[in-house]
N, C-alpha and C positions, 0 to 999 in steps of 0.2 A: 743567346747573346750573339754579337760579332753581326748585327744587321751590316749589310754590305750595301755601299752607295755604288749611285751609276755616274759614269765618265768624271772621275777624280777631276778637279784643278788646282786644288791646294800645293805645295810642297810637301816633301815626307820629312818626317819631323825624327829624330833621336829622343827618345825618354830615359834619362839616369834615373836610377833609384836604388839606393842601397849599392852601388858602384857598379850597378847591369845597367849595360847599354844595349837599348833594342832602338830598332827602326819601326816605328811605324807609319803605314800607308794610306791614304785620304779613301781608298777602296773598300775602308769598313769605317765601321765603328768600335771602341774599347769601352768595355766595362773596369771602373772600380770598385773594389769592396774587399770585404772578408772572402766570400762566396768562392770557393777553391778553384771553380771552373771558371773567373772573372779571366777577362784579357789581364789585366792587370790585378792579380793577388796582393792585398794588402793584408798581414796576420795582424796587427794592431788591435787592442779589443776595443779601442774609440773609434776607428774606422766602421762606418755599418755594412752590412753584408751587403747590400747593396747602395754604394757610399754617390757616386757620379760615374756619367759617359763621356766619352772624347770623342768626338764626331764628327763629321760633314756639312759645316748648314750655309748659305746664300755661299759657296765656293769657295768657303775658308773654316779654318779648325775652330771648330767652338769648345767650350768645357762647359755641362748642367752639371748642377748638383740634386742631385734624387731625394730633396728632399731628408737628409742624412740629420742624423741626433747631435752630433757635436759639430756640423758644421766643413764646407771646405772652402780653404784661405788662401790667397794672394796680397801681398805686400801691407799685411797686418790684418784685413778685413775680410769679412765673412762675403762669400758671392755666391750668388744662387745661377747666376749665368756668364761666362767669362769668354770676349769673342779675342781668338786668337789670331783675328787676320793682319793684324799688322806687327805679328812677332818679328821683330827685326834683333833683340839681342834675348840675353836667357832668360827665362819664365819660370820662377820657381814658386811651387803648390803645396800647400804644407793639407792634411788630411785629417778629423779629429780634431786638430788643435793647432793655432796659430802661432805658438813657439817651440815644441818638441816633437808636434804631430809629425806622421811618415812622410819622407820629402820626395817630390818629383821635381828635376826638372826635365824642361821641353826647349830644343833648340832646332832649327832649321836644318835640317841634312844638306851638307855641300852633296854638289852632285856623283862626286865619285862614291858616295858613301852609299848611295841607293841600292837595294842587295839585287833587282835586276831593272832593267828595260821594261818602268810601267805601261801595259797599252789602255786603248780607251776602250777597249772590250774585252769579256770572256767567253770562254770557249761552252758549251753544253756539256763537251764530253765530262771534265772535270770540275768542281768550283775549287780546287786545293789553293791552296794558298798559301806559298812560301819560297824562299829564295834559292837558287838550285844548292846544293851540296858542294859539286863543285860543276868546271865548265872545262869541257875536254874539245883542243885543237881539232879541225877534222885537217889532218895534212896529208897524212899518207891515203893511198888509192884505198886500202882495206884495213880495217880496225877490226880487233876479233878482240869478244869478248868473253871472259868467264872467271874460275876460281885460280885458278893455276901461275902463279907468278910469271909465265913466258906469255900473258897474254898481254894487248899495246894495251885493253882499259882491265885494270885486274878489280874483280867484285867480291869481296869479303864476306860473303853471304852462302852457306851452307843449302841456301834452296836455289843456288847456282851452280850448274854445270861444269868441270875443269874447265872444257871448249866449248863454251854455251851456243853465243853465235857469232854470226862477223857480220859487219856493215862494210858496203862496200859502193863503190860509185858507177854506176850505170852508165855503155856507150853514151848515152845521150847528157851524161853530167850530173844522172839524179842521183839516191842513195836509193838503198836495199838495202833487207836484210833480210840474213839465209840463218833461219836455225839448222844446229850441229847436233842431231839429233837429241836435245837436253832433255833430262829429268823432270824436269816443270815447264817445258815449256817456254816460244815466247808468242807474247803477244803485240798486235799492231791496237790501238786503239778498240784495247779489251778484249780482243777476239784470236783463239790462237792461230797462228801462220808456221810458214815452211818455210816460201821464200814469198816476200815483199817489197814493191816498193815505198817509201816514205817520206814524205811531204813533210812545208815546214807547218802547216796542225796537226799533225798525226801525232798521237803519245806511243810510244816503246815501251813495254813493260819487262824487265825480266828478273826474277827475282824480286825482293823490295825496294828494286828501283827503275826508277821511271826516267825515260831521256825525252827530248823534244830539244828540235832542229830549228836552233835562231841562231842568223847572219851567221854561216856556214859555221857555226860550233853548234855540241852537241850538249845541253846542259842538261846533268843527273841530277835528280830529285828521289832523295831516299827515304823509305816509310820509316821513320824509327820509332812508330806508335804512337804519335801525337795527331793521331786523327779525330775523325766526328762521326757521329751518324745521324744521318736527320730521319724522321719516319713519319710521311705525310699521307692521311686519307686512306688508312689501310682497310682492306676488307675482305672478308673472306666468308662467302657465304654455302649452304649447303643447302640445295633443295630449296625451299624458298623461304628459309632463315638463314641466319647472319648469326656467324662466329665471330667475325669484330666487325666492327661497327663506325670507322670512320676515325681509328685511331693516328692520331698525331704526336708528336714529342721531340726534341732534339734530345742529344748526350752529348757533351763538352767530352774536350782531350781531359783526358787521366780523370774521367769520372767515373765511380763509384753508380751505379744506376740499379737501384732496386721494382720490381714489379710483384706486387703482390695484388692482393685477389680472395674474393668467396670461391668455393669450388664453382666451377659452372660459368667462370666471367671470361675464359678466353685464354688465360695464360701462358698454357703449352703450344694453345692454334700461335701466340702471338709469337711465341720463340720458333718454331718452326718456319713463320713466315719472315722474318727478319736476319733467317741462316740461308733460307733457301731449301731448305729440307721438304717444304709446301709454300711455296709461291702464294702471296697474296692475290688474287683475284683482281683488285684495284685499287691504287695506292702505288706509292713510292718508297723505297729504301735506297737509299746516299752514304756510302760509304767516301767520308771525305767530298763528297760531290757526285759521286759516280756512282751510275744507279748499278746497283748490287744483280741486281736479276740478268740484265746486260751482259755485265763483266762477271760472270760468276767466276767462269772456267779462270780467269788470275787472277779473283781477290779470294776464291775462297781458301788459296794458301795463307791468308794473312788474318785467317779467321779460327777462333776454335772453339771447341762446345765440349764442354762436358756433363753429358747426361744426369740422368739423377740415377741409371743405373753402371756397375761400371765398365769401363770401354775396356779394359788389360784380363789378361786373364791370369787370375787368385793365386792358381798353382806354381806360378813362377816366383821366381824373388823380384824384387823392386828392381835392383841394377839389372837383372837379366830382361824384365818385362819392357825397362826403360832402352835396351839398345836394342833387341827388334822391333822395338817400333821406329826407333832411328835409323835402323836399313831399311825399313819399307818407306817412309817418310822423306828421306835422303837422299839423292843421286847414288846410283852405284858406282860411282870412280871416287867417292870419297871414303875416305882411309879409315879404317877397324881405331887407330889414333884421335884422328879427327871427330867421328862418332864416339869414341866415348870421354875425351875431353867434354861435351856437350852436355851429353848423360851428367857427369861428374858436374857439371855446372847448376842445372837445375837441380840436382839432389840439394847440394849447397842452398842455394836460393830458397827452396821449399823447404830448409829445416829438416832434410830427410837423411842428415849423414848416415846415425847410427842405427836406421833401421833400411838403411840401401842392400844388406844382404838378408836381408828377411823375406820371408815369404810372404805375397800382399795377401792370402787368407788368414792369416794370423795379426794383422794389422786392426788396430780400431777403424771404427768409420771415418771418425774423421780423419788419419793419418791415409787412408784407403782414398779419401777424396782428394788427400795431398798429392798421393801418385798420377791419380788421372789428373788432375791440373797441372804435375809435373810434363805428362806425358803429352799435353799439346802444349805447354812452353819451347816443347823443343826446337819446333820452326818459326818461334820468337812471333806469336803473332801478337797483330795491333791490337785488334777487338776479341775478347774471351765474353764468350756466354755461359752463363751455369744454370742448371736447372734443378731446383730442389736442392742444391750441393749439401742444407744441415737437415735434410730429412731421416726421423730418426735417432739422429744425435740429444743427448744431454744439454744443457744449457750453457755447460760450459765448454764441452766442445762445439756449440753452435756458433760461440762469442769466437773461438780458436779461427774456426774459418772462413767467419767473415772479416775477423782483423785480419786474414791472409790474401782474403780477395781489396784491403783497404790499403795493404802494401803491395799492391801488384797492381793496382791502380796510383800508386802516388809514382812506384815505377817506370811510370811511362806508357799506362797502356787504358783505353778503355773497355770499363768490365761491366757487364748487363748479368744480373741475378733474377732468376725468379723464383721466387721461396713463400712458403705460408708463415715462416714465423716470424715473428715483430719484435724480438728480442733486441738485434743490432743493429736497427736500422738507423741508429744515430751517427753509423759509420760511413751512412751513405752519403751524396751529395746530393742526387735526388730521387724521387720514390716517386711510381707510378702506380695510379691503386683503380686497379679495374673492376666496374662493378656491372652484373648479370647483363647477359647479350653481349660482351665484349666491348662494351664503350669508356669513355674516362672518364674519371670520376674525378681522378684529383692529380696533377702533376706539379712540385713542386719538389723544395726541402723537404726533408722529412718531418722536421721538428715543428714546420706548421701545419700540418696534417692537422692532427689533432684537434688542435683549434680550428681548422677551417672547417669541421666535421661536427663542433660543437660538443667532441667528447671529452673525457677525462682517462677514459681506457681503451684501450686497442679492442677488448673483445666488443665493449658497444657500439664500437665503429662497424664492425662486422655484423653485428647481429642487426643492426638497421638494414643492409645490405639484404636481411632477409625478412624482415618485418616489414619493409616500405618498399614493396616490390614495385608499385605504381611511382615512385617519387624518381623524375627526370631527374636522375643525376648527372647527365654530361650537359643538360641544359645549363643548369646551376653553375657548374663548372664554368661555361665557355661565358657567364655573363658574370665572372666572378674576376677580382685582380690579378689574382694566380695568372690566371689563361692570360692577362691583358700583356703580364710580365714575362710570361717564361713560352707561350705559345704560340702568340698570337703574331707578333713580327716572323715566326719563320712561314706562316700561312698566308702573309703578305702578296698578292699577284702579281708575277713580272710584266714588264713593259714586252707588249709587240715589238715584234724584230720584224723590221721590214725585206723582204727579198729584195737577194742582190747578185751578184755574180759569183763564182765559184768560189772565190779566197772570203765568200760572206763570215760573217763573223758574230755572236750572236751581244746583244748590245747591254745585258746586264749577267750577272751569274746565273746558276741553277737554281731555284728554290730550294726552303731547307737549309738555309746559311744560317739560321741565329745559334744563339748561346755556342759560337766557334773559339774556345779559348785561345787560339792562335796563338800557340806558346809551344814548338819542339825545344827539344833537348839540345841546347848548340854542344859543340865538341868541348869546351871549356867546363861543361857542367852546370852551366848558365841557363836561361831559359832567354828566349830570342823572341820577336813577332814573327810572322807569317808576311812575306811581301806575295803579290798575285804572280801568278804562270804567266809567261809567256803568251799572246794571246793565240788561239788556235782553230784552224777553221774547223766548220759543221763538220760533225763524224761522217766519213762517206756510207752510207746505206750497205752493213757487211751481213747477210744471213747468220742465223745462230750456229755454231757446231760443234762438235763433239768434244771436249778437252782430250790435246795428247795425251798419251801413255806415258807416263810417270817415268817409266822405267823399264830396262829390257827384261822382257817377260819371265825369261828363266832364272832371273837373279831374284826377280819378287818369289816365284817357284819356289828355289831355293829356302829364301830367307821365311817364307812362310812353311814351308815341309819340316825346318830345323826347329822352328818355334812350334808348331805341331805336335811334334815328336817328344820336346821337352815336354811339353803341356801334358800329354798324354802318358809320361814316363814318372810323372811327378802326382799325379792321380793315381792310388793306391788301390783304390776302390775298385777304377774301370782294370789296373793290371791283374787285382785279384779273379775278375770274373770273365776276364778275355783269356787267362791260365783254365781257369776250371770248367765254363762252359762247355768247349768241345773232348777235354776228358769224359763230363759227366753224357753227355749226350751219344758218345762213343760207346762208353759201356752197358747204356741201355740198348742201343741196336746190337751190340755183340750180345748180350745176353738173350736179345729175339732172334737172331740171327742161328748160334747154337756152331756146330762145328762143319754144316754145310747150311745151302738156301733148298728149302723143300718148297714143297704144296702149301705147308701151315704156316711156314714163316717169311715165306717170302717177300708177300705183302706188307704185313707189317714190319717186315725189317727194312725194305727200301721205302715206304711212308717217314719211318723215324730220321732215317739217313736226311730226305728231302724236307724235313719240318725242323731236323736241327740245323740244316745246314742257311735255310734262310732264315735262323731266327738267329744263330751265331753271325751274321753279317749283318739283320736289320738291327740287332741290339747296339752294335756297336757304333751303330750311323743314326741314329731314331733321336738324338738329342743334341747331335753335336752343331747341326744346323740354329735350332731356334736357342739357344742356350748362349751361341752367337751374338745375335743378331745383333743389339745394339753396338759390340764392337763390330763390325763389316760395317754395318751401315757409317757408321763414322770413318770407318777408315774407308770406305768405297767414297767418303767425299772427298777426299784427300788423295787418291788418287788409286787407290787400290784396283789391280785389275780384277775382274768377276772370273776370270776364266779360270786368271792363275789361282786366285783363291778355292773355287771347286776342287780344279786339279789337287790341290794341295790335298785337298780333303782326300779324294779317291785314289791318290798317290799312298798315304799312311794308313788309312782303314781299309783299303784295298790288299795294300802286303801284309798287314796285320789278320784281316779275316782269310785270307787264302790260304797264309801258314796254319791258322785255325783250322781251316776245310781238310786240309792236310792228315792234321794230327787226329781229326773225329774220323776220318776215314781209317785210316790203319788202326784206332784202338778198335773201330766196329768189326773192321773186316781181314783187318794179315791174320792170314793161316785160315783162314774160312773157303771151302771150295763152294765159290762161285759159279762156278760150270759143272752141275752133278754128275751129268752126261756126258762130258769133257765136252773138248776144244775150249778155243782161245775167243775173246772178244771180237769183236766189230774189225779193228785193226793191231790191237795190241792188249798184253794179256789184261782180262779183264780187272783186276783191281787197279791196274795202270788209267785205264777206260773212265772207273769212276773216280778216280782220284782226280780225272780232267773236267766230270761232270760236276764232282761236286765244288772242285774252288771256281768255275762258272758260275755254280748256282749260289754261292753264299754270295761273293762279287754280287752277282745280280739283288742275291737280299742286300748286301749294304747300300746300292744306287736305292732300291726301293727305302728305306730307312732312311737314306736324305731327301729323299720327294718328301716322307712322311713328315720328316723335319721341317720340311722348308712349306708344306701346307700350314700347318698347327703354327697358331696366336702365342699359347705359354708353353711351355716344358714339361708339364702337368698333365698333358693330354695324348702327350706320348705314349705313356705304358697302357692305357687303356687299347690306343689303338692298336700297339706293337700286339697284345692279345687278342686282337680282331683280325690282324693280320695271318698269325699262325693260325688259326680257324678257316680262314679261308685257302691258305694252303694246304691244308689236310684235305676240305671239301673239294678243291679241283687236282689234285694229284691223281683220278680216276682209278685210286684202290677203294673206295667204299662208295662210289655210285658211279652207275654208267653216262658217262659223258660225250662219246661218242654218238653219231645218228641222233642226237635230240638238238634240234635248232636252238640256238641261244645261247642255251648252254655250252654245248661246245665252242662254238666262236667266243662267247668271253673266258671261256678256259686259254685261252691264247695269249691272254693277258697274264697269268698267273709265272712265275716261273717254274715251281713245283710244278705247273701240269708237264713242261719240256724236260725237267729232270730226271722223274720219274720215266718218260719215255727213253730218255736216253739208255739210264741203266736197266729199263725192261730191254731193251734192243740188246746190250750188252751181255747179259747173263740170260737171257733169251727165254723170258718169261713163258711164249707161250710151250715151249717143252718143258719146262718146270709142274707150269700148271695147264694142262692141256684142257681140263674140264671147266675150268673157270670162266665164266662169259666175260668179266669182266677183264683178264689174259688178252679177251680176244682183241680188245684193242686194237684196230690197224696201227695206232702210233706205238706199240708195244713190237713192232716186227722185230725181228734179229737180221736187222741190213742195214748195209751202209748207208743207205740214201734219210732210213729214218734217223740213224743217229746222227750224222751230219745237219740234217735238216734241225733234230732237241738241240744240239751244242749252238746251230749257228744263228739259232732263237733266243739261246740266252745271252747269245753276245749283243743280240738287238733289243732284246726289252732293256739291257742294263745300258747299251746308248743312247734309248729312248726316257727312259728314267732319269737320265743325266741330261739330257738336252731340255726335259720340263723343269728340272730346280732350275737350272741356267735362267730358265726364262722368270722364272719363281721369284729368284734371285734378284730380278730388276726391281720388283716392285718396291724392294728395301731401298732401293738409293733414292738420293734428294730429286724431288719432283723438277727442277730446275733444270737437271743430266738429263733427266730423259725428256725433258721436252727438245732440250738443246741436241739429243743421238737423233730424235724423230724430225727436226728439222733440216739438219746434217744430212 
């Protein structure tokens, strides 16, 4: 809806109805009807869902009627076309019915009344469309802006900084503006900056609001959910097939938007490619007008997805799971107060009071799916995607959470679903139904689906999908009424813009404008139109880069070590077997051990030491990666750092297996003479020696236990490996086969850490006077000297930096394909 005209000439006109007064602009077109996403909402049940348009035609406001069941009326009679060009007093439209039907009237807007400065162009960057928020003096030399009450513009907006940034006026009379090192960021025309100057078409973004510089003021334009998405020509192919296939569709403000689907048609490539998680290939995404892919790095604050697996993690309570993800989410100078006033808000909202101190693994599904939608409400975004959200669920909790995604969309916000089940899809506004290859099959209402399908049941709609594999269904589609009504105006091609000089201007909007409900939330409670932006010149040509850092690194540290620790403290399972592993592993090398180290035991008592010691460190690390991954991945698109998050890990599993290495080593070896022959170690007395080899060497098994992690697809694949793991540690410890002098071999022993362990404590307790006869004693890396045990210790500290620096890289491959294009452009 909301087809947009080129170079308005009409007047803007006021529409009362029901005692709302909006303005509307000759720059579009309005829909009437039932249809919830219409410009104009009529509940009336004589009204038809799609009842007449108000529109643009020869340079004055017309009114059609669509053809409607009961009819729409002006001064007693029925009109099929009403030309409004010579409104000169008021104009009242009765709807349904010519004596009690819904009344509009239409009257001429005095000039003060126009909510801004129409121009006769729009800009590329954005097609938005509505009247600023408000319009801020530029008087003083510097204007700082942020959360903080001492600031000259104060921003109400929790994904803004105390001292976000300041704008200020350049020797030469221009403006700037210096980010104050903020939390999120700001941006000049989608792209983030430090310090910039800005021109009057450049759009400001900071937080969910947007400024732009007309006749030296500064006018804010605040997201408060009442946006659009258009998705034109999407494609995404692999190899030399096509995961979608040229898919198109608008979502109106506060729409409900279902996508379903046979397995096989597209549906997850589709939600990926409309997050940015996987960039479409070719095609467009318009969020509000702004292509998405562009501006990822500041809208993707205003976006949120929740997987179909979930993003929190179980072992916490709901209130606890819901405030750290509000200090990583959140600027760090906002207050322990302020963060969980928010928490406390969405609990509320979501229905979640009495189970806000529960633990979310005790939680139903669908109350579990309430928390992850609670948990990206936090940053109030516009657009929510869900993915699967009733998969699994009963029928009746299926019904629970789509009527939650049905008030969360009448809320204020647009919500895209994609689900296999067809239970509630009468909750939606409209349904997008994909069929094999990724193409469209039907976009529309929901409620005519069916009939456009010629079915009577939802599974025979499906099972055709699979019977009539030959049958062009997007053809049928695009030469069907659906498409003529609901797709085919925003696939419209714009008018050539002719080159001109710098302040060029481009002469019509962005594609992708129809079915735009143009109706935010005014402050009254009201719903208002949308008047056009300010006009703005061509985006200047900015290179893609990197999205700032969120936040100062050590406070994400922090805040992620503390949530760690809880997680891990509240896992009973992993406390019970991180207690008992290095007792029990202890007591077996003490009982090979005996009450010194001889000939017969000394091999296998320092083998067990070096095989328990990296399986007490890879156990503890071998899942905590991929068990992950869907939360990182979502929270790395939000802004999570990659470093601090690792660190985090090897921060808690690191002090956690090293106390372990600790306590395996004194049950194996206090009171055991390690030196039969006496003297002391390398440098200090020997059980001190291995006490230092071995919390190196589990440290080193837990780095290798997140490589393992961070290779491995499921979770599932872990313990098999973890037991492939301690096999090859045994095999290259060079107690049971000679390693040394055989090519190959020994250089990939290098890689192992048990092979550096095991030399170290041969070097310590000085193997070859233990066992003088043994060839395999003979070892060179088995000497009793400094330079070899420096040489094992300062091996283990490299393979565990080396092991850390490949998850690191591991780790990228998780985040949204759109980052990393944008780091490798950068």
């Amino acid at each position: 809806m909301g087809e947009r005209q080129v170079a308005p000439m009409a007047p803007d006109l006021v529409l009362t109805t029901a005692g709302d007064s909006r303005v509307l602009t000759p720059s579009r077109s309005y829909h009437v009807g039932r249809d919830p996403v219409s410009e104009i909402p009529l509940s009336d049940p004589r009204v038809s869902w799609h009842h007449a348009v108000l529109h643009l035609g020869d340079g004055h406001w017309m009114l059609d009627d669509l053809d409607s069941d009961n009819g729409t009326w002006s001064g007693g009679r029925r009109i099929s076309r009403l030309d409004l060009g010579d409104l000169g007093t008021d104009s009242v439209i009765r709807f349904g019915s010519p004596g009690d039907g819904p009344e509009v009237e239409l009257t001429v807007a005095p000039p003060q009344q126009s909510a801004v400065p129409r121009p006769t162009a729009l800009t590329a960057i954005t097609g938005s469309y509505r009247p600023p928020t408000s319009i801020h003096p530029l008087i003083a030399r510097t204007l700082r802006i942020g959360r903080a009450p001492d600031n000259d513009l104060v921003l109400a907006d929790l994904e803004v900084s105390r001292h976000h940034a300041e704008l200020h006026t350049t020797a030469d009379g221009r403006y700037a503006i210096t980010d104050l090192h903020s939390h999120n960021g700001t941006y000049l025309n989608g792209q983030p900056v430090v310090e910039a100057v800005i021109g009057p078409g450049d759009l400001l973004g900071i937080g969910h609001s947007e400024f732009c510089l007309v006749d030296g003021e500064l006018q804010e334009f605040v997201d408060t959910g009442d946006i659009t998405l258009d998705v034109a020509d999407l494609v995404v192919t692999v190899g030399d097939g096509r995961l979608l296939d040229g898919i198109s569709f608008p979502v109106g403000q506060d729409c409900l938007l279902a996508v379903t689907g046979p397995s096989g048609s597209g549906k997850s490539t589709l939600l990926n490619a409309l997050t940015g998680l996987r960039p479409a290939d070719g095609g467009t995404v318009r969020y509000d007008g702004r292509d998405l892919y562009r501006d990822y790095a500041e809208l993707r604050h205003r976006i949120g997805l929740v997987p179909q697996d979930d993003i929190l993690h179980t072992q916490l309570t709901v209130r606890r799971a819901l405030g750290y993800a509000a200090e990583l989410r959140f600027p760090g100078d906002t207050g322990a107060a302020e963060r969980n006033a928010r928490v406390d808000e969405v609990i509320t909202e979501l229905g979640l009071e009495k189970r806000a101190d529960l633990v979310v693994a005790s939680l139903s599904g669908g109350q579990r799916k309430r928390v992850s939608v609670a948990l990206e409400l936090l940053t109030k975004p516009s657009l929510l995607f869900l993915d699967e959200p009733t998969s699994g669920l009963d029928p009746g909790m299926d019904r629970s959470v789509m009527q939650m995604l049905r008030d969360l969309a009448d809320d204020g916000r647009t919500v895209v679903v994609v689900t296999h089940s067809v239970l509630s899809l009468d909750l939606c506004d409209r349904l997008l139904m994909l069929a094999p290859g990724g193409r469209t099959a039907y976009y529309g209402p929901p409620g005519d689906a069916l009939e456009y399908f010629g079915c009577s049941q939802w599974p025979q709609a499906f099972e055709n999908f699979e019977t009539q594999e030959d049958r062009d269904w997007m053809g049928e589609y695009r030469a069907s009424p659906a498409y003529r009504r609901y797709i085919e105006p925003m696939e419209r091609p714009r008018a050539p813009v002719a080159p001109s000089g710098p302040a060029e201007t481009d002469g019509v909007p962005p594609p992708g404008a129809a079915e735009r409900s143009g109706v935010p939330s005014a402050p009254s409670g009201q719903r208002s139109l949308r008047s056009p932006l300010p006009a703005r010149r061509r985006a200047r040509p900015v290179p893609a880069k990197p999205p700032p850092q969120p936040q100062r690194w050590d406070r994400q540290l922090g805040t992620l070590v503390r949530r760690y620790t809880a997680a891990l403290a509240a896992d009973r399972t992993f406390v019970v077997i991180m207690i008992a592993l290095p007792f029990v592993m202890g007591v077996l090398a003490r009982a090979l051990a005996g009450g010194k180290l001889t000939d017969s035991s000394v091999f296998s008592a320092l083998l067990i030491l070096c095989v328990g010691g990296v399986l007490t460190g890879a156990a503890n690390a071998v899942r905590e990666l991929v068990k992950e991954r869907v939360i990182y991945r979502r929270e790395r698109a939000v802004g999570l750092s990659r470093s601090a998050y690792l660190c985090s890990k090897v921060v808690v599993l690191g002090t956690v297996t090293v106390v372990q290495a600790v306590v395996l080593t004194m049950v194996a070896l206090a009171g055991v003479r390690l030196r039969p022959e006496g003297g002391s170690g390398v440098f200090l007395p020997p059980l001190v020696e291995i006490v230092i080899v071995m919390a190196l060497l589990a440290f080193a098994g837990m780095m290798l236990g997140l490589l393992v992690s961070a290779l491995v697809g499921k979770e599932e694949a872990t313990m098999p490996l973890l037991v492939l793991l301690a096999i090859v540690q045994v095999v290259f410890t060079g107690t049971q086969l000679r390693l040394y002098g055989v090519p190959g071999l020994e250089q990939l022993s290098w890689l192992v850490p048990s092979r550096w362990a095991m030399a170290a404590m041969a070097a310590t307790v000085d193997l070859h006077a233990i066992s003088p006869g043994n060839d395999l004693a003979a070892d060179p890396l088995f000497r009793h000297s400094t330079g070899t045990w420096l040489l094992s210790t300062g091996m283990l500290l490299v393979l565990s930096l080396a092991y850390g620096l490949v998850v690191y890289w591991l780790l990228r491959r998780t985040e949204p394909a759109v980052m990393r294009r944008a780091r490798k452009a950068g």
